[in-house]
ZABAPA-163703 format. One record per residue: residue number from 1; x, y, z of N, C-alpha, C, O, CB in turn. Coordinates in steps of 0.1 Angstrom, whole numbers. Each point is the difference from the previous one (the first is absolute). Glycine has a CB too. Layout:
// residues N
R | NUM | X | Y | Z | X | Y | Z | X | Y | Z | X | Y | Z | X | Y | Z
...
//
This chain:
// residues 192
R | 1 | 331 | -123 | 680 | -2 | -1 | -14 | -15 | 1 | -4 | -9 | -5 | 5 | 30 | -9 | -6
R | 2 | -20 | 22 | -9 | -14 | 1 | -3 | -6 | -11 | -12 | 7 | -5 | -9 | -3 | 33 | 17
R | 3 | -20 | -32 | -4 | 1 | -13 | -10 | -11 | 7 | -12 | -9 | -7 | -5 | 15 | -18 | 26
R | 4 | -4 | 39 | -23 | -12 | 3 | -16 | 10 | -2 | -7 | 10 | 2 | 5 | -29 | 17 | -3
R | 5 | 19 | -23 | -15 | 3 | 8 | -13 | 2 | 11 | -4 | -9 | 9 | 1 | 1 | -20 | -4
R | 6 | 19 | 13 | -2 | -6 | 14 | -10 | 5 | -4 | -11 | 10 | -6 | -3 | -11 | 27 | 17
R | 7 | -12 | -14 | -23 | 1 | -4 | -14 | 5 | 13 | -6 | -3 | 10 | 5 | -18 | -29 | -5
R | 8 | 28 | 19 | -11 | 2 | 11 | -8 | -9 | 6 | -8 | -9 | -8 | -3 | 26 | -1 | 3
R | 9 | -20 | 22 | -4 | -6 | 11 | -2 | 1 | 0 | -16 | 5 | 11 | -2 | 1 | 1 | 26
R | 10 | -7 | -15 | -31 | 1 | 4 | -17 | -6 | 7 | -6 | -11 | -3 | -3 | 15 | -12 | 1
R | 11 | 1 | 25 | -2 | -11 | 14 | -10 | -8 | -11 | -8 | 3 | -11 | -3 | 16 | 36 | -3
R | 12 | -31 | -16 | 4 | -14 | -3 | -10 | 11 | -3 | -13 | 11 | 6 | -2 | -37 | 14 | 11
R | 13 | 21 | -30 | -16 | 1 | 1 | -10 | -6 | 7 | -12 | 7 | 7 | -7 | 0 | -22 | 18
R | 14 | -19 | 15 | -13 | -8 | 11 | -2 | -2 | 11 | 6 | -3 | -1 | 12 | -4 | -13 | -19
R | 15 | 9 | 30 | 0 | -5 | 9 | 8 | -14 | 7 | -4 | -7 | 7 | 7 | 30 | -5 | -1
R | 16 | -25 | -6 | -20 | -14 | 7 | -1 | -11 | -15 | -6 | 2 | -12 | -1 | 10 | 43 | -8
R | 17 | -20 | -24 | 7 | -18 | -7 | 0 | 5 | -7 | -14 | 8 | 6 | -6 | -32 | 15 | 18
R | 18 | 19 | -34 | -16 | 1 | -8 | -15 | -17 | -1 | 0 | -7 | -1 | 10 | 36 | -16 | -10
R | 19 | -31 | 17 | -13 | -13 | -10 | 0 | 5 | -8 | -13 | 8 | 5 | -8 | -31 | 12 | 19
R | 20 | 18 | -30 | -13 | 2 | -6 | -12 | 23 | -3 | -5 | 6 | -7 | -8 | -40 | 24 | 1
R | 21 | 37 | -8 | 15 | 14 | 1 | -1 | 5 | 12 | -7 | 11 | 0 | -5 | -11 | -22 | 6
R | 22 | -10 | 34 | 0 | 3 | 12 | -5 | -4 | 8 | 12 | -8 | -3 | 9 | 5 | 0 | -35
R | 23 | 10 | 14 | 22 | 1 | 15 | 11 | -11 | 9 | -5 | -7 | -5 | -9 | 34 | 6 | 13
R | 24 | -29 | 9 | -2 | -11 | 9 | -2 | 15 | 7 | -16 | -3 | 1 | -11 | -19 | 4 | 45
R | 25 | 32 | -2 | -31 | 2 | 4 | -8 | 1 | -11 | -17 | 1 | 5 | -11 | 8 | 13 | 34
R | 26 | -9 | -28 | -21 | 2 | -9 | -6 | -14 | 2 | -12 | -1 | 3 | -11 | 16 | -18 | 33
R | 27 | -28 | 12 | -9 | -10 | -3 | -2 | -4 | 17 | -8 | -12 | 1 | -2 | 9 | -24 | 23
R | 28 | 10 | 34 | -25 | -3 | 11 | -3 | 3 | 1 | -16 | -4 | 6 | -9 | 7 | 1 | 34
R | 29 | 12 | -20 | -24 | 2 | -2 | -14 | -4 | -7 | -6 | 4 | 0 | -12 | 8 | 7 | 14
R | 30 | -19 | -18 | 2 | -8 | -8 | -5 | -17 | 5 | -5 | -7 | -6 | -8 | 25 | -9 | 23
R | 31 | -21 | 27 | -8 | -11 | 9 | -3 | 0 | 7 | -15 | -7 | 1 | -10 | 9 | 3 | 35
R | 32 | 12 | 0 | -20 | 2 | 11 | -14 | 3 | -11 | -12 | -1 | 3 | -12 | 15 | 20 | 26
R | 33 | -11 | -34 | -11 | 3 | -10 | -13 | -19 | 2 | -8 | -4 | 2 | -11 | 28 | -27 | 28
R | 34 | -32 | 21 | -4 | -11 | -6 | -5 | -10 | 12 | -5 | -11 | -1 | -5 | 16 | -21 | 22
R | 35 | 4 | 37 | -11 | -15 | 7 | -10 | 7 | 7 | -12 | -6 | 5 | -9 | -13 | 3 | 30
R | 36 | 36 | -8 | -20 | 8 | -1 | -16 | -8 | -15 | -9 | -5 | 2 | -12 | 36 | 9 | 24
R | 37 | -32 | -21 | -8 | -5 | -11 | -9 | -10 | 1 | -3 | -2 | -3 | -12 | 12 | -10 | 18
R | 38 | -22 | 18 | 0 | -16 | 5 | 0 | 4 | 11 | -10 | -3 | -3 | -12 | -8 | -2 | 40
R | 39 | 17 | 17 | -27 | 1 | 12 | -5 | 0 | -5 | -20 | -7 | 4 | -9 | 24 | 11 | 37
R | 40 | -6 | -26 | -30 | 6 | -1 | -11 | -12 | -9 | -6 | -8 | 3 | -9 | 34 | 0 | 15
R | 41 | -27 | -15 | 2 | -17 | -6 | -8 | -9 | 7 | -6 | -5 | 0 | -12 | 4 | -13 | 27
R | 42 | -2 | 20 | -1 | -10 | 12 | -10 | 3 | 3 | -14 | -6 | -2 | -10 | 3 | 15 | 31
R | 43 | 16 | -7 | -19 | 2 | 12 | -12 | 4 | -6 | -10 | -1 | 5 | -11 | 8 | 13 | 23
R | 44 | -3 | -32 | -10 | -2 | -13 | -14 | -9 | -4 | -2 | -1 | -5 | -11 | 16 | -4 | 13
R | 45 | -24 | 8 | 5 | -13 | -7 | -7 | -6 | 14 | -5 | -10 | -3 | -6 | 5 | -21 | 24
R | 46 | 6 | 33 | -19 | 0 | 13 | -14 | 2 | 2 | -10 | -3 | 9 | -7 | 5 | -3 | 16
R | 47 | 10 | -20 | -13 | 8 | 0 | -10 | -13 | -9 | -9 | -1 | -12 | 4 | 31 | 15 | 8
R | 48 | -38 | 0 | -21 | -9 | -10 | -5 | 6 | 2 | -17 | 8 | 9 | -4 | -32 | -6 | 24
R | 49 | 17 | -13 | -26 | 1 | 0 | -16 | -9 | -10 | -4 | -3 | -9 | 7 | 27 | 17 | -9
R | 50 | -28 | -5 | -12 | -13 | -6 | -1 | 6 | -12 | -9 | 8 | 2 | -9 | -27 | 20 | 11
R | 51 | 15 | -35 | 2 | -1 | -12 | -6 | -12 | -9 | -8 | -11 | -1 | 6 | 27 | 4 | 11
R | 52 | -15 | -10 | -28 | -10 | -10 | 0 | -3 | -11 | 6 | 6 | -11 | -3 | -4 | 19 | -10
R | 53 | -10 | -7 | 19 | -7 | -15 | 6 | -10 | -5 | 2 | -11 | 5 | 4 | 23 | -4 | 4
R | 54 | -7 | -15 | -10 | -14 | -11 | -4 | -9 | -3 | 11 | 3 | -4 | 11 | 11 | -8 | -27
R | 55 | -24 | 13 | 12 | -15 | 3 | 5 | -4 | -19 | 11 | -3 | -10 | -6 | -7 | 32 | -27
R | 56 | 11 | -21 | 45 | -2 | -13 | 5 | -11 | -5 | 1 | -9 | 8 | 2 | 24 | -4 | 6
R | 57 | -19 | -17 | -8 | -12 | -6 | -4 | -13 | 8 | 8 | -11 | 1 | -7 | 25 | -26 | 2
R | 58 | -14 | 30 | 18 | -10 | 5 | 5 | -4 | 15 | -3 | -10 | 6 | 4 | 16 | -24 | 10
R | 59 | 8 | 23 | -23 | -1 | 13 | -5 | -9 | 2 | -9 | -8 | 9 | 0 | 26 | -7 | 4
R | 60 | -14 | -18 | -15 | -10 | -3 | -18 | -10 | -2 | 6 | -10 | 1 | -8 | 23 | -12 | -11
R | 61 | -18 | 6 | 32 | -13 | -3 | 3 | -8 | 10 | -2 | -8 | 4 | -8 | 14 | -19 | 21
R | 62 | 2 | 24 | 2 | -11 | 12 | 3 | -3 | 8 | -18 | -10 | -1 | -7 | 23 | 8 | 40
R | 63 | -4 | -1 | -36 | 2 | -2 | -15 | -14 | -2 | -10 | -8 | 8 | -6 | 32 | -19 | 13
R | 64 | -23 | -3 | -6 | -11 | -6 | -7 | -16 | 3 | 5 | -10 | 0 | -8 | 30 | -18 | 5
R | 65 | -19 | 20 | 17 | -13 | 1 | 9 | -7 | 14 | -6 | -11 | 1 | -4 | 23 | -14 | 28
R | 66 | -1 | 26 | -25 | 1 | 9 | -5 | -12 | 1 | -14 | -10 | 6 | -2 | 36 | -5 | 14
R | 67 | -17 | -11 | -21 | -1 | 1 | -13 | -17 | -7 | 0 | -9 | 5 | -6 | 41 | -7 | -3
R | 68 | -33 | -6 | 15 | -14 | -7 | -1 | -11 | 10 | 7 | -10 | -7 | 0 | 21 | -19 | 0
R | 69 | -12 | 32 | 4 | -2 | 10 | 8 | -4 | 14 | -14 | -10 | 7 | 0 | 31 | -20 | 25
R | 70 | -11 | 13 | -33 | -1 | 8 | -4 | -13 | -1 | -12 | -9 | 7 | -3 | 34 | -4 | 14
R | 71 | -22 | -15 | -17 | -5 | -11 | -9 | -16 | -3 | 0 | -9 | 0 | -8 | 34 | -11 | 11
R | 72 | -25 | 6 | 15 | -13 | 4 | 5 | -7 | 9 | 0 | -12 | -2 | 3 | 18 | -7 | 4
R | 73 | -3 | 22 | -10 | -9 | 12 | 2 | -3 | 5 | -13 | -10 | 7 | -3 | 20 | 0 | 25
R | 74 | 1 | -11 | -34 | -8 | 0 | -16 | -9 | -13 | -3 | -9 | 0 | -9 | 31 | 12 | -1
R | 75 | -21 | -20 | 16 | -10 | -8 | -1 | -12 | 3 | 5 | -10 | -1 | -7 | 25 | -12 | 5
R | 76 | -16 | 18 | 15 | -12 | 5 | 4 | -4 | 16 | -10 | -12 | 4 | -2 | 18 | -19 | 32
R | 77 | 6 | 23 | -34 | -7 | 10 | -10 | -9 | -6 | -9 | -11 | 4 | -2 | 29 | 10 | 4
R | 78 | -10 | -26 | -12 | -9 | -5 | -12 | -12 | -7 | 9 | -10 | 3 | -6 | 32 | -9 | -16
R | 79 | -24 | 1 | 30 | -10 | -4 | 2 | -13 | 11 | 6 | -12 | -3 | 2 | 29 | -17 | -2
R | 80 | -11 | 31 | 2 | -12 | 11 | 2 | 1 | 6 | -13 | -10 | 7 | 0 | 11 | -2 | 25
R | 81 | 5 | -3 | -36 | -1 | 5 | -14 | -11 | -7 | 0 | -11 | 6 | 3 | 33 | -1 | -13
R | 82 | -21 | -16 | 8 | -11 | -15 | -5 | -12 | 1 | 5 | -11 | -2 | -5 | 26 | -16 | 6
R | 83 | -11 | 25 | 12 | -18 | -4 | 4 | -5 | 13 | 1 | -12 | -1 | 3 | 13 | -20 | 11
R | 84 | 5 | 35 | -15 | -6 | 10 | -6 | -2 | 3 | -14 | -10 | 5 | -4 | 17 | -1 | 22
R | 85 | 1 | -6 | -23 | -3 | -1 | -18 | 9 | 8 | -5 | 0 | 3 | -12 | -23 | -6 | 11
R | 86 | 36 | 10 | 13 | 6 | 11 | -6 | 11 | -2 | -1 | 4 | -11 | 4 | -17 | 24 | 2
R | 87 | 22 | -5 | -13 | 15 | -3 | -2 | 9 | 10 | 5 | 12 | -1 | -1 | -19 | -10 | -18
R | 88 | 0 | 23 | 24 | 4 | 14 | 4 | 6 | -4 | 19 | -9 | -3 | 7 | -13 | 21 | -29
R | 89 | 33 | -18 | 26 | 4 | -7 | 12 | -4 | 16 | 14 | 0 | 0 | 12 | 24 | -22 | -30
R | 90 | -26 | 32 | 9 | -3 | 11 | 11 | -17 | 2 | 4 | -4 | 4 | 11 | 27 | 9 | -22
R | 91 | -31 | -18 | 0 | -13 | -12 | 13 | -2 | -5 | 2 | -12 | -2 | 2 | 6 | 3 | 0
R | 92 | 18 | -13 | 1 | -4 | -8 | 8 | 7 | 5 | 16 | 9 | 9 | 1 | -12 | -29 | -24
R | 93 | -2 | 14 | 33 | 1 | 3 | 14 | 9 | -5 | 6 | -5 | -7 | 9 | -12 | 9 | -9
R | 94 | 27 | -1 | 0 | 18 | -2 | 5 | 2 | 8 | 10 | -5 | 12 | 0 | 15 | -17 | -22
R | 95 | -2 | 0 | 30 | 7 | 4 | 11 | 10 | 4 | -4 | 4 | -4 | -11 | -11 | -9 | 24
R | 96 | 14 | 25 | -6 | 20 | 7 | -9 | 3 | -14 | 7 | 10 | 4 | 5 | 0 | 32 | -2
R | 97 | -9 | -50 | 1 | 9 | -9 | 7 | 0 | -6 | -13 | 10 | -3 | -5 | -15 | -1 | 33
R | 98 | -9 | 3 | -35 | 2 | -9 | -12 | 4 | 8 | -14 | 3 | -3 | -11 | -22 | -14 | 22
R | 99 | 18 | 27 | -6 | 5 | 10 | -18 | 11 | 1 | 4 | 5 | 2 | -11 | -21 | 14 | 2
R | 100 | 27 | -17 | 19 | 15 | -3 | 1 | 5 | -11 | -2 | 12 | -3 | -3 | -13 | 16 | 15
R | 101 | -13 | -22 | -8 | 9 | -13 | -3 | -1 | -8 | -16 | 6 | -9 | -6 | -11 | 5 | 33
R | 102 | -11 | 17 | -31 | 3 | -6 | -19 | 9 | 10 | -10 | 1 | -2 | -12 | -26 | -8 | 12
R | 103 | 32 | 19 | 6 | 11 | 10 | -7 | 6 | -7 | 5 | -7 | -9 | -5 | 3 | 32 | 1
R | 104 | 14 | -31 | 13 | 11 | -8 | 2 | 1 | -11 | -12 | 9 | -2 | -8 | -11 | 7 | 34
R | 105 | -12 | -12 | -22 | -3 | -16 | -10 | 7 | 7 | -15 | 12 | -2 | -4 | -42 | -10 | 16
R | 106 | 17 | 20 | -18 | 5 | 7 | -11 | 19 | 1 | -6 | 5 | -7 | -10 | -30 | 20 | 20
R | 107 | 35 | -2 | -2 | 10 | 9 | 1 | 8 | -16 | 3 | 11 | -1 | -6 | -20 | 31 | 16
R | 108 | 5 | -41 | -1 | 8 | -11 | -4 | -3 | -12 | -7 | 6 | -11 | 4 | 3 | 19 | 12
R | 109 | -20 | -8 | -28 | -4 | -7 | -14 | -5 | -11 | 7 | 5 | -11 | -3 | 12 | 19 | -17
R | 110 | -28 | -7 | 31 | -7 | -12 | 8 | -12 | 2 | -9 | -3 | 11 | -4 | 12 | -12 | 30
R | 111 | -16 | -12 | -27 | -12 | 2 | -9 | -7 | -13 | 9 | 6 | -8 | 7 | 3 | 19 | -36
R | 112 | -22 | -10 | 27 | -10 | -10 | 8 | -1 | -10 | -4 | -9 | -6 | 6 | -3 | 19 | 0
R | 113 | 18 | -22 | -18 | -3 | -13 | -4 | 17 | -5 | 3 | 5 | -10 | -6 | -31 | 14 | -15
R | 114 | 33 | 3 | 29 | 13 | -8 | 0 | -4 | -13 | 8 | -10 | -2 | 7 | 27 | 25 | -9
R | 115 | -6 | -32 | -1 | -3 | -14 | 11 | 15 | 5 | 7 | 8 | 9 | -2 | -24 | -34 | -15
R | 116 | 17 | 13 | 27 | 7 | 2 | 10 | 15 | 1 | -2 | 7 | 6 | 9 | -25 | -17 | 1
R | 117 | 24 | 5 | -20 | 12 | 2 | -8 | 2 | 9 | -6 | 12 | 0 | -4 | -13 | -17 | 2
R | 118 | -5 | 26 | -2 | 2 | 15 | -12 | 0 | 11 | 14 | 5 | 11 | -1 | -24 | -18 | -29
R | 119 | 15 | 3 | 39 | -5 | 5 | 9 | 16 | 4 | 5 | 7 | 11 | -1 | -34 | -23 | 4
R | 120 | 30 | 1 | 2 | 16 | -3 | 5 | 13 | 5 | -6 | 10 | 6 | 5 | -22 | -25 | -1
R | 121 | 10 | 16 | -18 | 8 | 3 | -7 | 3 | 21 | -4 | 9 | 6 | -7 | -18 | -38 | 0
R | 122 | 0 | 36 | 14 | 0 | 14 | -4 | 5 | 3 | 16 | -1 | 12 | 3 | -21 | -7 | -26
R | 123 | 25 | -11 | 29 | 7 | 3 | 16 | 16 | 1 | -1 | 6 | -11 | 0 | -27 | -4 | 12
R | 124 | 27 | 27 | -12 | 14 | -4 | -1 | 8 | -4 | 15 | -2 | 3 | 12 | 1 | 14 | -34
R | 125 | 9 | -24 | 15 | 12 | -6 | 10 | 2 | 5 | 9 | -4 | -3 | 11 | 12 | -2 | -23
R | 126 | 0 | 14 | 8 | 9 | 10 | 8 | -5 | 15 | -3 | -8 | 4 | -9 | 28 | -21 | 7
R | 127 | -15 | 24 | 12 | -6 | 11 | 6 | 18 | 12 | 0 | 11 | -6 | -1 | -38 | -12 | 19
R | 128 | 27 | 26 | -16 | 9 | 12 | 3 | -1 | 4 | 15 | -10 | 5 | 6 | 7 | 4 | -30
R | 129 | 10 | -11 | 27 | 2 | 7 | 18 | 13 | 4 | 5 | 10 | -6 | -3 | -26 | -10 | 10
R | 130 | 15 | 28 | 3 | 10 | 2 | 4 | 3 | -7 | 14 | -8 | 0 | 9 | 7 | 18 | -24
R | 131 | 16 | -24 | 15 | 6 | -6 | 8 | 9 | 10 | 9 | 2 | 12 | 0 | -5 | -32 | -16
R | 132 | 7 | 11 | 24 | 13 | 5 | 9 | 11 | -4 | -7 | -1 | -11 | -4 | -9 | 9 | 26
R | 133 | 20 | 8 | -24 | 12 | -3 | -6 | 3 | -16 | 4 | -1 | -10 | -7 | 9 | 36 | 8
R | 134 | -2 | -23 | 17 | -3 | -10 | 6 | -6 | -4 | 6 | -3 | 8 | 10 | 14 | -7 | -13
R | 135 | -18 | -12 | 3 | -10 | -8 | 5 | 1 | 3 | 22 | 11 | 2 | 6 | -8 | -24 | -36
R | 136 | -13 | 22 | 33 | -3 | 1 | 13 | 14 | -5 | 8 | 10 | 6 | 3 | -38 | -11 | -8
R | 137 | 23 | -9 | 6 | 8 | -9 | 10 | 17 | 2 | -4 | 8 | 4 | 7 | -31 | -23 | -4
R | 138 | 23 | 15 | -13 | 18 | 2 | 0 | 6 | 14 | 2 | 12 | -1 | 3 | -12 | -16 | -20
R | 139 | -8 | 33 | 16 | 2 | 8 | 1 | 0 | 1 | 16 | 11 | 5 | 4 | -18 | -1 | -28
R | 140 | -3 | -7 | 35 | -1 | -1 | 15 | 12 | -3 | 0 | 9 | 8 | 1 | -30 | -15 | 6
R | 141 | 21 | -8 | -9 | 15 | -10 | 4 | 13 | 11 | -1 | 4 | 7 | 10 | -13 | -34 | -25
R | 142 | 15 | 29 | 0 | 11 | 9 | 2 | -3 | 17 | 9 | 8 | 4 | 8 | 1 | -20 | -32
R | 143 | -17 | 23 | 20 | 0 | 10 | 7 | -3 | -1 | 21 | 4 | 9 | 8 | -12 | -1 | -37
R | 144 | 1 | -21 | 31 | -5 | 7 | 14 | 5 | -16 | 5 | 6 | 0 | 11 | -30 | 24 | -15
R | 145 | 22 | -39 | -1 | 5 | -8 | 8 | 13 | 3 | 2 | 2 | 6 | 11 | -16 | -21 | -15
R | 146 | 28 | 11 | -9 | 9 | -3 | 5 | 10 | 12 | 4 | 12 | -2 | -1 | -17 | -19 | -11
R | 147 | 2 | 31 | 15 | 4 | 12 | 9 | 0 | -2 | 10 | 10 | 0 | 7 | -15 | 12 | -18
R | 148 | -8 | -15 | 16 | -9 | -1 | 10 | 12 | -13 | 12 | 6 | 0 | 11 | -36 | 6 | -31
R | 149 | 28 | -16 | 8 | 6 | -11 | 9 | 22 | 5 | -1 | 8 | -3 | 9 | -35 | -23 | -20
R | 150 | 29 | 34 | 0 | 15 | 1 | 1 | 3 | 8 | 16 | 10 | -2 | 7 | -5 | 3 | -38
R | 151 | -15 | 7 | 33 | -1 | 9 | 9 | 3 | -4 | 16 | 8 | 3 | 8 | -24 | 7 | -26
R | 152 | 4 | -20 | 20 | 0 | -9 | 10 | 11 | -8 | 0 | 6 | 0 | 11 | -28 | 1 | -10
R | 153 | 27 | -10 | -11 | 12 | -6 | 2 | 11 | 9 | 1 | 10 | -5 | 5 | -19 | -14 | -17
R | 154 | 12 | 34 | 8 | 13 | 7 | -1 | 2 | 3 | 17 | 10 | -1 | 6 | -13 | 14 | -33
R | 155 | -13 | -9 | 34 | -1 | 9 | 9 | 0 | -16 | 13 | 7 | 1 | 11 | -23 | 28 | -26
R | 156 | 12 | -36 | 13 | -2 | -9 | 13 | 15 | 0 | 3 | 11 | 2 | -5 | -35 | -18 | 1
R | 157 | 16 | 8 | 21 | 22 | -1 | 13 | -2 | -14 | -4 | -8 | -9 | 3 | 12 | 26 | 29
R | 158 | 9 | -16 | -42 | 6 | -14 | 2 | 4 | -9 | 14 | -3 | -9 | 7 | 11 | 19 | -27
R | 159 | 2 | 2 | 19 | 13 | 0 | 14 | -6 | 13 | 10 | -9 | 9 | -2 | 37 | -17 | -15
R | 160 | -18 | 5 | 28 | -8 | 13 | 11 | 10 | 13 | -6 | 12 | 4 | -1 | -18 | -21 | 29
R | 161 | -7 | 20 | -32 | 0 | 18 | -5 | 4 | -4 | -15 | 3 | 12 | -2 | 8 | 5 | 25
R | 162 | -8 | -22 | -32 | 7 | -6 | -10 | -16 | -1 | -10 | -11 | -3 | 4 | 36 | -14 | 11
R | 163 | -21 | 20 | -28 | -12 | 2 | -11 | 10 | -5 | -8 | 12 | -1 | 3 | -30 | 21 | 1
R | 164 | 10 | -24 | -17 | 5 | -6 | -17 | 5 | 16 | -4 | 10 | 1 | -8 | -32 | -25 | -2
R | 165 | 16 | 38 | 14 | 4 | 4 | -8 | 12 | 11 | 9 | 6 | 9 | -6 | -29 | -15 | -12
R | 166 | 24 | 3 | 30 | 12 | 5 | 4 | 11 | -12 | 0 | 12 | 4 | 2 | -25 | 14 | 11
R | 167 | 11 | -29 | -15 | 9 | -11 | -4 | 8 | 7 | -15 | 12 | 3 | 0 | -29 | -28 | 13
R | 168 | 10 | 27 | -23 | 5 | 2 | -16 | 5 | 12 | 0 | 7 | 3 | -10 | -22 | -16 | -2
R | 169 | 13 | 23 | 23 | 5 | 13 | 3 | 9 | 1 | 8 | 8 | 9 | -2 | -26 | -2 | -2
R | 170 | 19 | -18 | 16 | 19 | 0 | -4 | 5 | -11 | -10 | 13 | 1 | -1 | -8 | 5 | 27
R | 171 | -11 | -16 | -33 | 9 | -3 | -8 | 7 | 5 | -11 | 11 | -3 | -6 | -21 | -8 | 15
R | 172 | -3 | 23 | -10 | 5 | 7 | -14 | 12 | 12 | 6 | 7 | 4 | -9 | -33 | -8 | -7
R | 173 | 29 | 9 | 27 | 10 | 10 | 1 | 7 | -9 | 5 | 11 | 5 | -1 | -19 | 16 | 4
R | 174 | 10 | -34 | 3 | 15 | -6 | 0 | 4 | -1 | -11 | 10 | 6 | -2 | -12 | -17 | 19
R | 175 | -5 | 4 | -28 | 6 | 1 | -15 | 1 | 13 | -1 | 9 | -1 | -8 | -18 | -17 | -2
R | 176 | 7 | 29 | 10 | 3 | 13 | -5 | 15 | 2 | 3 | 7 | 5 | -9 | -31 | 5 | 11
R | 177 | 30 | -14 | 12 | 11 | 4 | 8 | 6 | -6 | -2 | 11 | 2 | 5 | -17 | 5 | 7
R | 178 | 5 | -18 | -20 | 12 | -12 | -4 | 8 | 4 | -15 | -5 | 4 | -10 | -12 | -27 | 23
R | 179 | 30 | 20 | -8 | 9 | 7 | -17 | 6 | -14 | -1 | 2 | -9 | 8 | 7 | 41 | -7
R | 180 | -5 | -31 | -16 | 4 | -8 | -12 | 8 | 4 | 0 | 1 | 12 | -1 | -13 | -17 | -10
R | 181 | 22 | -2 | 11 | 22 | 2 | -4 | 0 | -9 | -5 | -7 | -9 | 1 | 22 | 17 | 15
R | 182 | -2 | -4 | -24 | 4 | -13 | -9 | 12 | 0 | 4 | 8 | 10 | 2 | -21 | -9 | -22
R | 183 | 15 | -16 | 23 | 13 | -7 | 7 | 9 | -4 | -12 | 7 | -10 | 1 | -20 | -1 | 22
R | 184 | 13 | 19 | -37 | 8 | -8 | -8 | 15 | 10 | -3 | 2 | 12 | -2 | -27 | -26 | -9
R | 185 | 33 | 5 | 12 | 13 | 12 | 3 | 7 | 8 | -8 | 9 | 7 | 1 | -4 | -21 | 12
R | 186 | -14 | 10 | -27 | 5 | 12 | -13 | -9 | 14 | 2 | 3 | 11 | -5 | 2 | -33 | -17
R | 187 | -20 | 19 | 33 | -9 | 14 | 1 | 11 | 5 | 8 | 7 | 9 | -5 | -36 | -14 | 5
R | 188 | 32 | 0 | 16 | 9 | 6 | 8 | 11 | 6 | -2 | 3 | 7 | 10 | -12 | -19 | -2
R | 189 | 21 | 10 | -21 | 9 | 1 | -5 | -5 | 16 | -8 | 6 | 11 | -1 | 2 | -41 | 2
R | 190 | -22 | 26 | -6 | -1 | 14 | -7 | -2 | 13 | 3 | 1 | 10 | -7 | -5 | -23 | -3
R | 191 | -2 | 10 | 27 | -2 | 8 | 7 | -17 | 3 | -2 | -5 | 11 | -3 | 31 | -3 | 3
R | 192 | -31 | -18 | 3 | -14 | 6 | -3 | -6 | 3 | 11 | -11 | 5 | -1 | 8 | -15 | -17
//
């Protein structure tokens, strides 16, 4: 009598490579999910239209910095009027930085004795811009996350060799193959 064992032999249960619980073909449709979701972001965030919106506090700043800025450089004109004696602004000795910045002052009714309130008050709110239809993140989310993730959950092995979306692909042709009779004996009688 012989005293080894023998143990039984059982096919692989797996026959090809998983990573993560997808196959290479798996992982091919999970690819194509993710540069269809990439493809569509893009071509939505093209969809722009122009909205009003209100100007945020560090916007009215810079804004303001602008405007004083501007305010400053007629003040330094009248004070070289003053101390040349003239009133004619093409001799006095300006930089094009400051003759752009006193045709701005001018074209938006800045004058050199404003105080800091008149100043403000000529700063508008809100502004005109074009937007994205839809906004960034919620646009990602539906176009490229939840594809992304239906993909991985359709395509991963539940069961051995078994996916979510070959599970619903026979459920949906057993329901296709299943028929409806009616057991009531006036249809049967009529011959239907």
């Amino acid at each position: 009598m012989n005293d080894e064992m023998t143990m039984p032999v059982f096919k692989p249960m797996r026959k090809r490579r998983m990573l993560l619980g997808l196959g290479l073909k798996e992982w091919m449709r999970v690819a194509f999910a993710l540069i269809v979701g990439v493809a569509l972001a893009f071509s939505l965030g093209n969809w722009k239209h122009e909205v009003e919106v209100a100007l945020t506090a560090t916007e009215l700043q810079e804004v303001y910095g602008h405007y004083s800025l501007y305010q400053n450089a007629l003040q330094k004109v009248e004070q070289m009027k003053s101390a040349s004696g003239t009133s004619d602004m093409a001799a006095l000795d300006l930089t094009a930085d400051e003759r752009t910045q006193i045709a701005e002052a001018h074209a938006l009714g800045i004058t050199s004795g404003m105080d800091r309130d008149e100043l403000t008050e000529l700063i508008p709110k809100s502004e005109r811009r074009t937007m994205p239809v839809i906004p960034d993140i919620p646009r990602w989310m539906a176009c490229l996350g939840i594809p992304l993730v239906l993909a991985v959950l359709l395509n991963v092995e539940v069961s051995h060799n078994t996916t979510l979306s070959k599970e619903a692909a026979r459920v949906a042709s057993h329901m296709r193959s299943q028929r409806v009779y009616s057991s009531k004996p006036r249809t049967y009688m009529k011959g239907a």
